[in-house]
MDAnalysis code that builds the backbone (N, CA, C; Angstrom):
import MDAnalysis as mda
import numpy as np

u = mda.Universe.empty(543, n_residues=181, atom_resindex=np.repeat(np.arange(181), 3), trajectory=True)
u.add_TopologyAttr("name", ["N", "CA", "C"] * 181)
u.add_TopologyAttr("resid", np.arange(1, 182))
u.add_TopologyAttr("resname", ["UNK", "UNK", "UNK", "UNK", "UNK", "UNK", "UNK", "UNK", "UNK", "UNK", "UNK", "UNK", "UNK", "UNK", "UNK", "UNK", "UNK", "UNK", "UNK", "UNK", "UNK", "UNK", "UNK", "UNK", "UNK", "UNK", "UNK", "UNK", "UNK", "UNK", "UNK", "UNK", "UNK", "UNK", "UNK", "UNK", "UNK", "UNK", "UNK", "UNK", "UNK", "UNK", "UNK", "UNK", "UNK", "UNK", "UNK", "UNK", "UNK", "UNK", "UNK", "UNK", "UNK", "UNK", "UNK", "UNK", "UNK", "UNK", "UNK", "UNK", "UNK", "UNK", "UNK", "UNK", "UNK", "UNK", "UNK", "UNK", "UNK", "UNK", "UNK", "UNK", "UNK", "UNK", "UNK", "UNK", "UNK", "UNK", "UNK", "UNK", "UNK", "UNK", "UNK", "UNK", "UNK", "UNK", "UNK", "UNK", "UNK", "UNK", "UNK", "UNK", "UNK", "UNK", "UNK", "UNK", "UNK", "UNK", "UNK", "UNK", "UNK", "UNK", "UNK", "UNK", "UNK", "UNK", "UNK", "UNK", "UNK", "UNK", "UNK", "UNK", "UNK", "UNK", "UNK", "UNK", "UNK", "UNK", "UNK", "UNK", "UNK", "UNK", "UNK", "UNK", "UNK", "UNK", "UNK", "UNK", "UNK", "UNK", "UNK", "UNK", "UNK", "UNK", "UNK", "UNK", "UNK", "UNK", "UNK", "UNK", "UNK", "UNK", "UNK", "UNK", "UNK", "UNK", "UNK", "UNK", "UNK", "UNK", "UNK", "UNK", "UNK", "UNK", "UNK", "UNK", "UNK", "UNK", "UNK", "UNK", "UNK", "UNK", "UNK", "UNK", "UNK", "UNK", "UNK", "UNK", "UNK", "UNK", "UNK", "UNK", "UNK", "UNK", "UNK", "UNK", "UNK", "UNK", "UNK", "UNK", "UNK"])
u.atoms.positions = np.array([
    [0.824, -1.203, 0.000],
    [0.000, 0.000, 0.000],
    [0.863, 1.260, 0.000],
    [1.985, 1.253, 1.041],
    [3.050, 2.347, 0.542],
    [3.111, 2.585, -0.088],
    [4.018, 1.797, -1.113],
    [4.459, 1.599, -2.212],
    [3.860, 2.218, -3.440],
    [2.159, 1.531, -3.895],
    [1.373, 2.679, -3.921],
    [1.323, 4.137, -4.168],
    [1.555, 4.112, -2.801],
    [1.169, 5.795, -2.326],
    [2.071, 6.570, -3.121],
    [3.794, 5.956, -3.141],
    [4.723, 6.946, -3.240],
    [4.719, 7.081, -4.442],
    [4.115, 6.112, -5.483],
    [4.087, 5.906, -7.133],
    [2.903, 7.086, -7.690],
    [1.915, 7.156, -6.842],
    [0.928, 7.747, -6.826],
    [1.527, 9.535, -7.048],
    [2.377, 9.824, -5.562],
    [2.831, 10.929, -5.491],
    [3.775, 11.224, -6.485],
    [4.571, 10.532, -7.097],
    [5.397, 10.620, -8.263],
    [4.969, 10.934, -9.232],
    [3.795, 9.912, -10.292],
    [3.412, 10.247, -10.844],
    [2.662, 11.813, -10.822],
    [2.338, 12.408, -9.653],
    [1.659, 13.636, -9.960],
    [2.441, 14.436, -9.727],
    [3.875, 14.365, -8.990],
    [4.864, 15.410, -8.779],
    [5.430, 15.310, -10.542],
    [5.798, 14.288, -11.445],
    [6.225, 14.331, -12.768],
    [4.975, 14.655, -13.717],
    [4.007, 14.697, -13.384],
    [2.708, 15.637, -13.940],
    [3.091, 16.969, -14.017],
    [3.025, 17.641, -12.439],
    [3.795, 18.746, -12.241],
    [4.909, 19.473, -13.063],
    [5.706, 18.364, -12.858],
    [7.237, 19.354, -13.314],
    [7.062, 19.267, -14.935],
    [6.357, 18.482, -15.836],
    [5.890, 18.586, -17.316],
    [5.521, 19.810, -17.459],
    [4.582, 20.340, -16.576],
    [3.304, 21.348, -16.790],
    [4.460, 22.551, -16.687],
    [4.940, 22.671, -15.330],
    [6.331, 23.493, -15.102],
    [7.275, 24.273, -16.461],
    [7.036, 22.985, -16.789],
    [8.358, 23.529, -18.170],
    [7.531, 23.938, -19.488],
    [6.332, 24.108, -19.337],
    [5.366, 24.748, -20.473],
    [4.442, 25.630, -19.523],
    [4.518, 26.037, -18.362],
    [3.480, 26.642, -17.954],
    [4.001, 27.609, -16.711],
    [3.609, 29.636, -16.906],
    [4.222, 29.734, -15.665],
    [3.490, 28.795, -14.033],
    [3.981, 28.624, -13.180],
    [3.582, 28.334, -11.898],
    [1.828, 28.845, -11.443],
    [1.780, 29.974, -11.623],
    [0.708, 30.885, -11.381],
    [-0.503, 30.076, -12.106],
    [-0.358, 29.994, -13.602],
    [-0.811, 29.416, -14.519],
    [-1.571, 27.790, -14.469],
    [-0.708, 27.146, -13.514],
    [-0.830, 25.622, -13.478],
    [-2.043, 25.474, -12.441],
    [-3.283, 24.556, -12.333],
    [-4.200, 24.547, -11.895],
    [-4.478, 22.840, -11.206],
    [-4.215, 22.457, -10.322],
    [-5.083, 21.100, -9.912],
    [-5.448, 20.079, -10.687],
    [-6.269, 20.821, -11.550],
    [-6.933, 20.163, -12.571],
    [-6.030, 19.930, -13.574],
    [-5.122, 20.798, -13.353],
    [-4.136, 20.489, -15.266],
    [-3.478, 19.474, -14.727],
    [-2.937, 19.651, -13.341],
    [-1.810, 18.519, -13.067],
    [-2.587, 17.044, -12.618],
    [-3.882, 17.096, -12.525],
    [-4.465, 15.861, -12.597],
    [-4.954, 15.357, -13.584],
    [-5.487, 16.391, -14.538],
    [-5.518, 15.442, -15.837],
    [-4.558, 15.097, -16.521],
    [-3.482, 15.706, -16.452],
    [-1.834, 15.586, -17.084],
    [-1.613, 14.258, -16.432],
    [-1.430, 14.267, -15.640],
    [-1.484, 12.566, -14.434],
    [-2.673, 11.899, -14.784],
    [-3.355, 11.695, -15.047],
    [-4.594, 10.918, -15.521],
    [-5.103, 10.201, -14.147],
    [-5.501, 11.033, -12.833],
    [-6.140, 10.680, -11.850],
    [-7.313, 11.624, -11.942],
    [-8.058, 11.059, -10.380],
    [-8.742, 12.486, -10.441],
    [-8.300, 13.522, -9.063],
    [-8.933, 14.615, -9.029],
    [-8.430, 15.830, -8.453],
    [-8.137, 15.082, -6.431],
    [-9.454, 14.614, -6.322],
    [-8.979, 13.897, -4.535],
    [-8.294, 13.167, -4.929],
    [-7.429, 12.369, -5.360],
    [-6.309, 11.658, -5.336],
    [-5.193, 12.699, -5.400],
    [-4.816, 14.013, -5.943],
    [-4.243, 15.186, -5.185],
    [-4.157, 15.604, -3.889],
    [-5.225, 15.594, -3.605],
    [-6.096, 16.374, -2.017],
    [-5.304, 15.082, -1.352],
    [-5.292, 13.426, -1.978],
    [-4.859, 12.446, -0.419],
    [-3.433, 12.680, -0.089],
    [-2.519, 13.605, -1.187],
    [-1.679, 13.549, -0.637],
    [-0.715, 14.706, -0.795],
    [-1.341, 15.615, -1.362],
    [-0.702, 16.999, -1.031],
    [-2.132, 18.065, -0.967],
    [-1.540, 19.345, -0.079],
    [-2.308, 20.379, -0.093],
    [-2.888, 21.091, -1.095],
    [-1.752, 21.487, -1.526],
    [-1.882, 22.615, -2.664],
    [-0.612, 22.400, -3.208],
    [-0.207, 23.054, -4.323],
    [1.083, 22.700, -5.404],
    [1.813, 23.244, -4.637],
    [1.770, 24.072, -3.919],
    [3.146, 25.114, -3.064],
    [3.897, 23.346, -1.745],
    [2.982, 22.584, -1.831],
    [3.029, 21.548, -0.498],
    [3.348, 20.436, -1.554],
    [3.894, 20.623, -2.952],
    [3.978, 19.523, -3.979],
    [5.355, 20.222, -4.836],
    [5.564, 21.060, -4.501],
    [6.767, 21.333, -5.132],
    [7.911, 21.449, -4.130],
    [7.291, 21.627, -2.360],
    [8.583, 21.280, -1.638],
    [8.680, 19.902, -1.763],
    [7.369, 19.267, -1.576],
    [7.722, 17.664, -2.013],
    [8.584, 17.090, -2.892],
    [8.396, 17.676, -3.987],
    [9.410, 17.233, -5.372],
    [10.849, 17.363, -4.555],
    [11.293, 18.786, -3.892],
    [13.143, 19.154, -3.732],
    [12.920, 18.083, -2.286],
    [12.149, 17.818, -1.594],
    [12.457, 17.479, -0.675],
    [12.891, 15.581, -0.888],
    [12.172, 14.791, -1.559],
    [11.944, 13.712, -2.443],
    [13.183, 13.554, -3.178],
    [13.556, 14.119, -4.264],
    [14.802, 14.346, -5.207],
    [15.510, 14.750, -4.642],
    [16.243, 15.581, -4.364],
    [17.457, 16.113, -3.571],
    [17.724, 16.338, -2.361],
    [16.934, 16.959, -1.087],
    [17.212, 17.076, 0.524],
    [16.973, 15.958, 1.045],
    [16.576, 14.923, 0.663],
    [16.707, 13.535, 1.550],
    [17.733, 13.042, 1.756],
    [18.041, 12.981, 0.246],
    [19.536, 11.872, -0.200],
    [20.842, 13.045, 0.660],
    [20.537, 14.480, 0.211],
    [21.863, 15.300, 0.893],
    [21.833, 15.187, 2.408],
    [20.768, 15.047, 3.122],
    [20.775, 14.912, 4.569],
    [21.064, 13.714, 4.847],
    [20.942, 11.990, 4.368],
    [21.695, 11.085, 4.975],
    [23.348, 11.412, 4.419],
    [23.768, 12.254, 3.582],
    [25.262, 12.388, 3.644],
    [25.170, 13.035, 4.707],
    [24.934, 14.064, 4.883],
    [25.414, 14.819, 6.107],
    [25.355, 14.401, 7.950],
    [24.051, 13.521, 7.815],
    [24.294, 12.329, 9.242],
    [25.838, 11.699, 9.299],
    [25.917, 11.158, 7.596],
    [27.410, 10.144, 8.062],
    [28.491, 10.952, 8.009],
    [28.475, 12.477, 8.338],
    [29.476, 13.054, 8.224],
    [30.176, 13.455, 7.052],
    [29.272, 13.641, 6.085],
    [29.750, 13.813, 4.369],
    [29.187, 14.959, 3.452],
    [29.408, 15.964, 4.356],
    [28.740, 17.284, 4.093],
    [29.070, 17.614, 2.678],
    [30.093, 17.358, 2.123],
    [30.638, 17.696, 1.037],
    [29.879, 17.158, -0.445],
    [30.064, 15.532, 0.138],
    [29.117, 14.828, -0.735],
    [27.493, 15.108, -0.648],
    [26.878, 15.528, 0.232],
    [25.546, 16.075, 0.459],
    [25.418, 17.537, -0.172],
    [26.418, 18.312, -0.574],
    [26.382, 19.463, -1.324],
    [26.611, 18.694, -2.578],
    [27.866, 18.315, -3.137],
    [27.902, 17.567, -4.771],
    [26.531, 17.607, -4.799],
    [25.839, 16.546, -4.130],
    [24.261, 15.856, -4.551],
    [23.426, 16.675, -4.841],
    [23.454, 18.045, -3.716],
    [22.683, 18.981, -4.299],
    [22.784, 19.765, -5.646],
    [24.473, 20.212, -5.964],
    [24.632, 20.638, -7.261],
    [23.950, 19.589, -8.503],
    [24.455, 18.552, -7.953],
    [24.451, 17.445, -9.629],
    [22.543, 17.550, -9.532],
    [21.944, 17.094, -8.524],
    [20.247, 17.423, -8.748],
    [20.106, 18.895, -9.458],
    [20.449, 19.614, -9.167],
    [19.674, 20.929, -9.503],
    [20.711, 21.406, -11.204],
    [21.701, 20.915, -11.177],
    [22.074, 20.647, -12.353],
    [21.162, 19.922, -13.899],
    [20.806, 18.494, -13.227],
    [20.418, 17.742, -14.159],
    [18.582, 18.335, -14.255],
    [18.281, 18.976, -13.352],
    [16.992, 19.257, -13.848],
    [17.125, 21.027, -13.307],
    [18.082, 21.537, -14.278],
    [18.011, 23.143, -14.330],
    [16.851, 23.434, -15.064],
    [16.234, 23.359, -15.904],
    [15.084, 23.961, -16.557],
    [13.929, 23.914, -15.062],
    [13.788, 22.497, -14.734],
    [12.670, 23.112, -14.326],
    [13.056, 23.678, -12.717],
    [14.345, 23.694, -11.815],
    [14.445, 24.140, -11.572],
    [14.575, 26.207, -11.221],
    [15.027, 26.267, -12.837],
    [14.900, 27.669, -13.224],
    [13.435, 27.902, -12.952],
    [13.063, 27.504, -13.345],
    [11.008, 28.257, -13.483],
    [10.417, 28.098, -11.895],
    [11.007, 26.860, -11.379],
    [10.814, 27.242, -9.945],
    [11.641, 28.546, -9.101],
    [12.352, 28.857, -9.136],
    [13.124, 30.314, -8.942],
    [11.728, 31.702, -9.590],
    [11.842, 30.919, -10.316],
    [10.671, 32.164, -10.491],
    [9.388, 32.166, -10.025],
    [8.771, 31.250, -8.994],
    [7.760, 31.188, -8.245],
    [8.319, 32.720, -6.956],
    [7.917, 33.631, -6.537],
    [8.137, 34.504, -5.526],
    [6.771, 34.638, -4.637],
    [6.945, 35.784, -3.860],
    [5.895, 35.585, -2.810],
    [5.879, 35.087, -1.558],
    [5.008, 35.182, -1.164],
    [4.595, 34.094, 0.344],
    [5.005, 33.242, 0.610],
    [4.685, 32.420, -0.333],
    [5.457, 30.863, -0.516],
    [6.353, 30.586, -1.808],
    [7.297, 31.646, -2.248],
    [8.048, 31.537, -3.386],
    [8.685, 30.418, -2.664],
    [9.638, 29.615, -3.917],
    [10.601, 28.880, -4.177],
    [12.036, 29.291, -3.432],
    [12.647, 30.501, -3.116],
    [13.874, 30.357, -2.149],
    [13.175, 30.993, -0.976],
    [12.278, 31.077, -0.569],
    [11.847, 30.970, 1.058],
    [11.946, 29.861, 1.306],
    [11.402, 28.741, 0.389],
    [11.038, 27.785, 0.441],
    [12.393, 26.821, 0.982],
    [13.475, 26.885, 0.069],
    [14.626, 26.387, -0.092],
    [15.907, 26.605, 1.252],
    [15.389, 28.353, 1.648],
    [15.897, 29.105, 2.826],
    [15.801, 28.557, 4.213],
    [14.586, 28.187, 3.892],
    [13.922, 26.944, 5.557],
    [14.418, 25.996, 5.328],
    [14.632, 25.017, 4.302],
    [15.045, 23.961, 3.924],
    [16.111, 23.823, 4.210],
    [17.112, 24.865, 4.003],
    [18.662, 24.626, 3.941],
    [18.746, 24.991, 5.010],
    [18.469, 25.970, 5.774],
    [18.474, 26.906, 6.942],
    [18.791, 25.373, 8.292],
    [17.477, 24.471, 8.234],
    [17.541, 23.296, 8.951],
    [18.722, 22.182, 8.800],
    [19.208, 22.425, 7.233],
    [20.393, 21.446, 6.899],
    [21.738, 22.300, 7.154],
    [21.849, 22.987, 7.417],
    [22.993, 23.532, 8.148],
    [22.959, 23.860, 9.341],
    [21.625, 23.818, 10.100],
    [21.565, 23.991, 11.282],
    [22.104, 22.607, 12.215],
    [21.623, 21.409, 11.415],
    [21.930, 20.082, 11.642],
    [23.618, 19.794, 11.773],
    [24.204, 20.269, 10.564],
    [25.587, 20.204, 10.192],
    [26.142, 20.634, 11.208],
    [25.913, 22.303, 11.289],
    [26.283, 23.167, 12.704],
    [26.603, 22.616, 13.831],
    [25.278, 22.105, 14.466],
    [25.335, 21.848, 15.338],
    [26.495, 20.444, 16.048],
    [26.532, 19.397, 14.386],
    [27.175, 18.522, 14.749],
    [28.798, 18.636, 14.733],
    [29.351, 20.462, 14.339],
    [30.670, 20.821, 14.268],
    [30.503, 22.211, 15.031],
    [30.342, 22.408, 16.250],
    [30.260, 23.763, 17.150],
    [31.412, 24.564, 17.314],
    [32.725, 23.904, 16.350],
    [33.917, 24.853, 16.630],
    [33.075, 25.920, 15.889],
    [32.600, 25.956, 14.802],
    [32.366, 26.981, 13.717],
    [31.707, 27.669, 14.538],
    [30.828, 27.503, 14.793],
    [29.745, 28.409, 15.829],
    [30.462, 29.243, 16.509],
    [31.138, 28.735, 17.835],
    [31.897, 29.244, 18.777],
    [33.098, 29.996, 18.129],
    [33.893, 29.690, 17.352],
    [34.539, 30.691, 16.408],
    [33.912, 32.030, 15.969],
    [33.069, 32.024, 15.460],
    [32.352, 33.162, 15.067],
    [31.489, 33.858, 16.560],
    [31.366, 33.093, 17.274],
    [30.619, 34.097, 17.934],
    [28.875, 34.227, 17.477],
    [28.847, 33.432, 16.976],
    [27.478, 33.647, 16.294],
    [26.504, 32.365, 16.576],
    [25.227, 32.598, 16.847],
    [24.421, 31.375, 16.757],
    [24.359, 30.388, 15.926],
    [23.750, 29.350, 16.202],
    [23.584, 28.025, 14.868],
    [22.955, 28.824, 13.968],
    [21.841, 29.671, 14.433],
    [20.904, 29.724, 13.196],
    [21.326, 31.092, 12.162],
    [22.290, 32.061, 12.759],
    [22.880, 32.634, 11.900],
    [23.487, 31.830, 11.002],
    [24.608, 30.848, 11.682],
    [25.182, 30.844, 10.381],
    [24.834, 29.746, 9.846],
    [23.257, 29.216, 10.052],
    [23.078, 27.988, 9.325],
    [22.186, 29.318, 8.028],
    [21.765, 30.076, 8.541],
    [21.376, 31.197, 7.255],
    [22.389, 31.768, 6.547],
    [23.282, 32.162, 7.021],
    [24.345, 32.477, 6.212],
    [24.907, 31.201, 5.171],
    [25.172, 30.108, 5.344],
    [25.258, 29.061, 4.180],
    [24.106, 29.309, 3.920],
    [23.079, 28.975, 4.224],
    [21.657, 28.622, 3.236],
    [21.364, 30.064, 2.205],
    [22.059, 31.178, 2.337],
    [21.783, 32.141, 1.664],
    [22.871, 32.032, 0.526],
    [23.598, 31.898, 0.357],
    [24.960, 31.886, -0.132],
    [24.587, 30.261, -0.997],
    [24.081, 29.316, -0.563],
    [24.217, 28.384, -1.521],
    [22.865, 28.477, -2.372],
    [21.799, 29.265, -1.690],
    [20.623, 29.556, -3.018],
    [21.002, 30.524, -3.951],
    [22.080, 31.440, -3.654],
    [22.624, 32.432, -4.525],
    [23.309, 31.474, -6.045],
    [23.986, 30.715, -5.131],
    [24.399, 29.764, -6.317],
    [24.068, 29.059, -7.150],
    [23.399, 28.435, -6.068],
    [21.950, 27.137, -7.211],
    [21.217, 28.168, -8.192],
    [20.798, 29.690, -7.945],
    [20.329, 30.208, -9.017],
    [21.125, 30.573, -9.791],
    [22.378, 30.588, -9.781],
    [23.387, 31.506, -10.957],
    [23.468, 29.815, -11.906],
    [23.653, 28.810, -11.133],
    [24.005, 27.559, -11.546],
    [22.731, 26.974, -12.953],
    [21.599, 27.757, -12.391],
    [20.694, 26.898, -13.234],
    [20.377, 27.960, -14.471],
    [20.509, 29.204, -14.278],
    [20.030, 30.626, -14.696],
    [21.253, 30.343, -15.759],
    [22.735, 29.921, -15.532],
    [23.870, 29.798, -16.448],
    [23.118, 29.218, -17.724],
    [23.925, 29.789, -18.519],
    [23.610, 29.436, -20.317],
    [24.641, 28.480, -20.771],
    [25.836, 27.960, -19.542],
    [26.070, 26.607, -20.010],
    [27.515, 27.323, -20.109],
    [28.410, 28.087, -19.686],
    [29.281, 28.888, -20.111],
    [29.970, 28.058, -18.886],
    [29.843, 27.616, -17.574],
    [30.629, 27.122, -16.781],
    [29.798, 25.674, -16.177],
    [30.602, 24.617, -16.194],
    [30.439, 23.145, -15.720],
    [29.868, 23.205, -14.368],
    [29.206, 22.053, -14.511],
    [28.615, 21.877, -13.234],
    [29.951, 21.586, -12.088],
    [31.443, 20.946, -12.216],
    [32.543, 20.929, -11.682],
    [32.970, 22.513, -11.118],
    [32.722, 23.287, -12.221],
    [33.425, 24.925, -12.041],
    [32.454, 25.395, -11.110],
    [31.225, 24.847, -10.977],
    [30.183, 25.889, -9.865],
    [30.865, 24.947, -8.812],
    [30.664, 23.623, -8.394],
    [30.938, 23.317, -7.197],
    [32.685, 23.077, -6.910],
    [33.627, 23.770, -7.528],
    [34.838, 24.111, -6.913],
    [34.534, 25.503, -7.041],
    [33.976, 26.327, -6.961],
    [34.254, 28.016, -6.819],
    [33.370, 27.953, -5.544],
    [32.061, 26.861, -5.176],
    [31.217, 26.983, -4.205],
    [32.383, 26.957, -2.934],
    [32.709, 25.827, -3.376],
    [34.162, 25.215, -2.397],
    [34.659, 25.824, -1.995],
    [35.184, 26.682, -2.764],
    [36.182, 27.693, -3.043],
    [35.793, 28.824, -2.198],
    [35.039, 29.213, -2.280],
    [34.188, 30.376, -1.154],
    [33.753, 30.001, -0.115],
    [33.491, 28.674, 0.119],
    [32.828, 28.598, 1.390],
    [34.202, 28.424, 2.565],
    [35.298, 27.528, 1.879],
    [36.160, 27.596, 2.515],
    [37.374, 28.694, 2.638],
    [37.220, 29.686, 2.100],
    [38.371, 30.646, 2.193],
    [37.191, 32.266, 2.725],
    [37.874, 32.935, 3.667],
    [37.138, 33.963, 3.901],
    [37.544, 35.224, 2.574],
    [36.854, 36.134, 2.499],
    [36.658, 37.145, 1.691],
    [37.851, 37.991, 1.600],
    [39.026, 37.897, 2.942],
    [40.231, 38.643, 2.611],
    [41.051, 37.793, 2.155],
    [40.528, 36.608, 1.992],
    [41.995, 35.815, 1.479],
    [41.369, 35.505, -0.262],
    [40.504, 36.164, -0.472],
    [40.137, 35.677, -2.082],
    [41.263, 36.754, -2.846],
])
């Protein structure tokens, strides 16, 4: 019956991201992404709210799961790769999500998201903290701001720099402070 469920949610999150790449966000309706999915509309309702509660689903599903068991086993690095190479291989429809804003835009969205995955990280390396002088949740915002800056230059790129060149310059900045660039 799981099993099911999660095929269920797939299929209408890849309903979604179809509609995405022909349709602005604003534009896309319940109904398009259920007849695009060939269910009907309460089979939406059993398992998401509204599309704003189906598109954190999608990043949360595809990419922040898999990057948060790296970062349990201590593999923060590889839990960032994962995030570049995801938002890499599906830059289009990533891009059009960037352009959701608002209330519930797409990097609020991403801001809480990451905000918690560096808060996690943080907490499990407190020299950084205590070095700075600063709370977890500063500087779990300070990465989470700094790596949505990127993921949008990354997907927004016209292909002029490798997905390698974004995540060694990410590298590259996160580990060297601003007087030593």
């Amino acid at each position: 019956m799981e099993q099911i469920k999660e095929l269920t949610k797939r299929l209408i999150a890849n309903s979604f991201k179809e509609l995405l790449l022909q349709n602005s966000f604003e534009k896309i309706t319940i109904k398009m992404i259920t007849d695009h999915a060939n269910v009907i509309r309460p089979t939406f309702y059993n398992h998401f709210h509204d599309k704003y509660e189906l598109l954190e689903w999608i990043f949360r599903d595809e990419v922040l799961d898999e990057a948060e068991i790296f970062e349990r086993e201590g593999k923060i690095e590889e839990g960032i790769h994962h995030i570049f190479s995801k938002f890499y291989e599906d830059r289009e429809f990533y891009r059009k999500a960037f352009e959701i804003t608002g209330q519930n835009g797409f990097a609020d969205t991403l801001s809480d998201m990451f905000t918690s995955f560096y808060k996690e990280a943080a907490s499990r390396n407190l020299k950084i903290v205590k070095e700075t002088r600063l709370s977890i949740d500063t500087v779990a915002r300070y990465y989470s701001s700094g790596l949505i800056t990127v993921l949008k230059m990354l997907v927004g790129d016209n292909g002029s720099e490798s997905l390698e060149d974004f995540l060694y310059g990410y590298r590259y900045l996160i580990s060297h402070a601003l007087y030593d660039i």
